[in-house]
C-alpha positions, 0 to 999 in steps of 0.5 A: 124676203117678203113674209107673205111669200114665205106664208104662200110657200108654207101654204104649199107646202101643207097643201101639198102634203095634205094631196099626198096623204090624201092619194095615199089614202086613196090608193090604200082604199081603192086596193083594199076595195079590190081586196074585198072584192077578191076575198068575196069572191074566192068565199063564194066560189065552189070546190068546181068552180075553183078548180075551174078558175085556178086549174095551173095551181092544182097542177103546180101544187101537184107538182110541189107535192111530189117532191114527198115522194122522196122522203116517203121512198127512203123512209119505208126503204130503210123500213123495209130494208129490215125485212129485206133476207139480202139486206140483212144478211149483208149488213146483220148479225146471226139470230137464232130467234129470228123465222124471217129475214135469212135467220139474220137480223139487224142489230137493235142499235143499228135498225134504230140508227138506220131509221133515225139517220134520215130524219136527223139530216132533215132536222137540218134541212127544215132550219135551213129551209126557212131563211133560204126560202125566205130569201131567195123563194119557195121554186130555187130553195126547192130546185137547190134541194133537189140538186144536192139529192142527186149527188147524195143518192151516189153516197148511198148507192156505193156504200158498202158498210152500214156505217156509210148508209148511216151518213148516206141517209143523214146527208140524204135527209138535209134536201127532204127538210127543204121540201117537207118545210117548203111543200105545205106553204107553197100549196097553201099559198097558190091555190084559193080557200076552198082548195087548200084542204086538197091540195095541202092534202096531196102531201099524204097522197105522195107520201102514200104513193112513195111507199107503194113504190116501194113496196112494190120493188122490195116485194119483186125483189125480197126473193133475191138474195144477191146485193141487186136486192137492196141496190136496185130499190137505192138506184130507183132514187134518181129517178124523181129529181131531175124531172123535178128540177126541170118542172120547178124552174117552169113553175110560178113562184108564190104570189104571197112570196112575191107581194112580200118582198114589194114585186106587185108586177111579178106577183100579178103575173103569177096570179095570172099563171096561176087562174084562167084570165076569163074567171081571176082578176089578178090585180085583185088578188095581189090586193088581197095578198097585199092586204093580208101582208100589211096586217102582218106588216113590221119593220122586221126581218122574220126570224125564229125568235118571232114564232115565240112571241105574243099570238105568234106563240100560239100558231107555232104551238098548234103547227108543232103540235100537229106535226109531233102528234104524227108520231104518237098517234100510231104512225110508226107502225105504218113506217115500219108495217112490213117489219110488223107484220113479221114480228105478228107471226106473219110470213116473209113473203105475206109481210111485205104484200101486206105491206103493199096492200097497206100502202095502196089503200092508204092511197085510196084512203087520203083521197076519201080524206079530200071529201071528208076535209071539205065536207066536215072540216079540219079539226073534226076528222082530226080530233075524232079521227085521232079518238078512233085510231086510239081505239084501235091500238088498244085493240091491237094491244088486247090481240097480242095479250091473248096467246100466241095463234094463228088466229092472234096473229092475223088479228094483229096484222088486221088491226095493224094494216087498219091503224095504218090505214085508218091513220090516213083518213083523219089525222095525216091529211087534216095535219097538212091542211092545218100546217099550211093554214095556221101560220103567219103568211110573213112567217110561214117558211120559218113556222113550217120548217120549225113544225117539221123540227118538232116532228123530228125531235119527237121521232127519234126517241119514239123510233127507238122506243117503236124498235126497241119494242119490236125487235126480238133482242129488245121489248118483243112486244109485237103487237102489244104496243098498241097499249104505248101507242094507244097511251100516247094517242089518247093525250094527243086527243085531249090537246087537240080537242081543246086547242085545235081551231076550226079554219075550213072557209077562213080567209087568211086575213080572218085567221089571222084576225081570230089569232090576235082576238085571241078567240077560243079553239072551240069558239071559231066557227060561232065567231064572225070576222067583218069583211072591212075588218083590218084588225 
């Protein structure tokens, strides 16, 4: 064999490595010059003009949002249940104490279990949704939960003891912990920077709007003293899923899903589903999520253990920590407002208007929120959203320490209906918000539903601790514990104004960047993040 030929095949064969890597070079900068385009591009649009060019996200995200209603609906149904003559008539005991409700009321252990039962399920369901999801997409993860709540609302509708609603709730709660870990990502994911806050935000507005169904029908229905009471609002459930089911199989899936697992074509023509074709390049915003994806690039599978590891840590932290802080912040006496009101002195009958009231302004309330998040950004109208409402439980708790009157009772009820309010003009949307943000786009599934799970875990114990202290067997403190709350929200605000970063405006790849320079929580919006930076 001639040497000179073996040298021209070596010759080739360098050379021929040499073009591919300089195609591969090629190609990695042509897209990345897509991506910047597209980045800059969604920088420079406006909260208009980006409802303009992504009109089907802000519908799809609409529709994703309203899976909520379901949790919202059982979670204020058991709440009013409480309060509910025929409910606690059939399922309580005998209490002479008791003014409202029939003279009946639930005992302590059952009123805490009933509340607490849902969640429980959803503990489940949120370290369920994170693998499922990860696998097999934010549209069938959801689809699947929905399917298994029309067949678990059965359980519920038949029960005629209070231990089978206990597991009815508990069953019922496994698809909520799907859409509650699912719902967050997926708004956070189709939708362009500057509709993120809205979007995401929508979540409250759909929880508001499930407790203003019910209480609408407990109101019409807390007269009725026959078993239609409390089984005509149970029935009401079966009228959100199918719809939704049916909606999620026409729904796009998330583009960032997609451009995960490698499908570049199918994320394009979700992109496309997603924006006009006239104002959005799709193959540039496939680059951009391409871009973000392989920052985050490894050659492992997401898994939990991740979320605990180097910047990761602290992204999960801030997830965990906003959604725990939920239910120390005031939020339980929004959940339970009708039993509240009753136990401040307040009528039957006035109670759940009250409650109702609460719920539409609460309404009214998150979308003022949408304004002020875009305005003002996320970790001002939470972190001194949270100082406000601190103020105000402890106002509550001074109302109940002056004696029992008239005018101490509507003062409870006044400050009651305003920190549940005033709860979902800071706090509760930018919480959402935050969530969807803060994650790494690969982890975000996982990151969600472990948040959720923190969310969970804080709850039970508070639901008791919020029960105990407001049945008439337990604390009785009525409207004193504004004092706990107020103690709780305090500390909630101290962590949140020194760990709590400002991402309103932040691309995904910028947030991911600031995370890994490790940059101070008070320092990110004096930091600036180069648009060719690949850190």
């Amino acid at each position: 064999m001639d040497p000179l030929d073996d040298k021209s095949r070596a010759a080739h064969v360098e050379m021929d490595d040499y073009t591919m890597a300089m195609d591969e070079k090629k190609g990695v900068a042509d897209y990345k010059a897509d991506a910047i385009e597209a980045e800059n591009a969604e920088h420079n649009m406006t909260v208009i003009e980006a409802v303009r060019a992504y009109p089907m996200a802000t519908f799809w995200a609409f529709v994703m949002s309203s899976t909520i209603i379901m949790e919202s609906y059982c979670v204020f149904l058991i709440g009013n249940f409480l309060g509910l003559p025929a409910f606690t008539t059939r399922f309580g005991i005998p209490d002479p104490t008791a003014t409202t409700s029939g003279g009946y009321v639930v005992a302590y252990k059952w009123q805490s279990s009933l509340q607490v039962s849902g969640q429980l399920g959803a503990l489940v369901g949120v370290f369920l949704a994170g693998p499922l999801t990860s696998a097999i997409g934010y549209r069938w993860a959801t689809i699947l939960g929905l399917m298994l709540l029309n067949c678990f609302i059965f359980v519920f509708y038949f029960a005629e003891s209070i231990e089978v609603i206990f597991a009815a709730q508990i069953l019922e709660g496994i698809p909520w912990g799907i859409f509650i870990a699912n719902a967050p990502a997926y708004c956070s994911e189709i939708v362009p920077i500057k509709l993120r806050a809205p979007a995401t935000q929508m979540l409250q507005m759909f929880w508001a709007i499930g407790s203003i169904i019910v209480g609408a029908v407990t109101y019409r229905y807390n007269t009725l003293l026959t078993p239609d009471a409390y089984k005509i609002p149970i029935a009401l459930q079966w009228m959100f899923p199918t719809p939704l089911i049916i909606l999620m199989f026409l729904a796009p899936e998330s583009p960032y899903w997609l451009v995960r697992k490698g499908k570049l074509e199918q994320a394009a023509k979700s992109v496309a589903r997603l924006g006009r074709k006239t104002q959005v390049n799709a193959s540039e915003t496939v680059a951009m999520m391409r871009r973000v994806i392989e920052l985050e690039k490894t050659d492992k599978s997401p898994n939990h253990l991740e979320l605990f590891k180097g910047t990761d840590l602290r992204r999960t932290l801030i997830v965990c920590g906003v959604y725990a802080a939920q239910n120390l912040t005031g939020n339980l006496i929004a959940n339970q407002a009708v039993y509240f009101f009753e136990q401040a002195g307040i009528s039957n009958n006035l109670a759940f208007a009250l409650g109702l009231i609460t719920s539409a302004l609460q309404m009214i309330f998150v979308m003022l929120s949408w304004i002020l998040t875009t305005v003002m950004g996320r970790r001002t109208i939470y972190v001194w959203g949270s100082l406000i409402n601190t103020c105000f439980l402890v106002a509550l708790g001074i109302a109940a320490s002056v004696g029992k009157s008239t005018s101490a009772s509507l003062a409870q009820a006044s400050l009651g209906l305003i920190v549940s309010v005033g709860f979902t003009l800071g706090p509760a949307p930018a919480s959402w918000v935050i969530i969807g943000e803060t994650s790494a786009i690969r982890l975000r599934p996982l990151t969600t539903g472990m948040g959720r799970a923190a969310y969970y875990i804080v709850e039970f114990p508070c639901i008791f601790l919020a029960s105990y202290m407001l049945n008439p067997q337990g604390g009785n403190l009525g409207g004193k514990c504004g004092y706990v709350w107020g103690a709780t929200g305090f500390i909630c605000f101290v962590l949140a104004y020194l760990y709590l970063p400002e991402m309103r405006g932040r691309s995904y790849r910028e947030i991911d960047i600031l995370f890994r320079r490790k940059v101070p929580a008070r320092k990110w919006t004096k930091t600036e993040v180069d648009v060719n930076a690949d850190e």
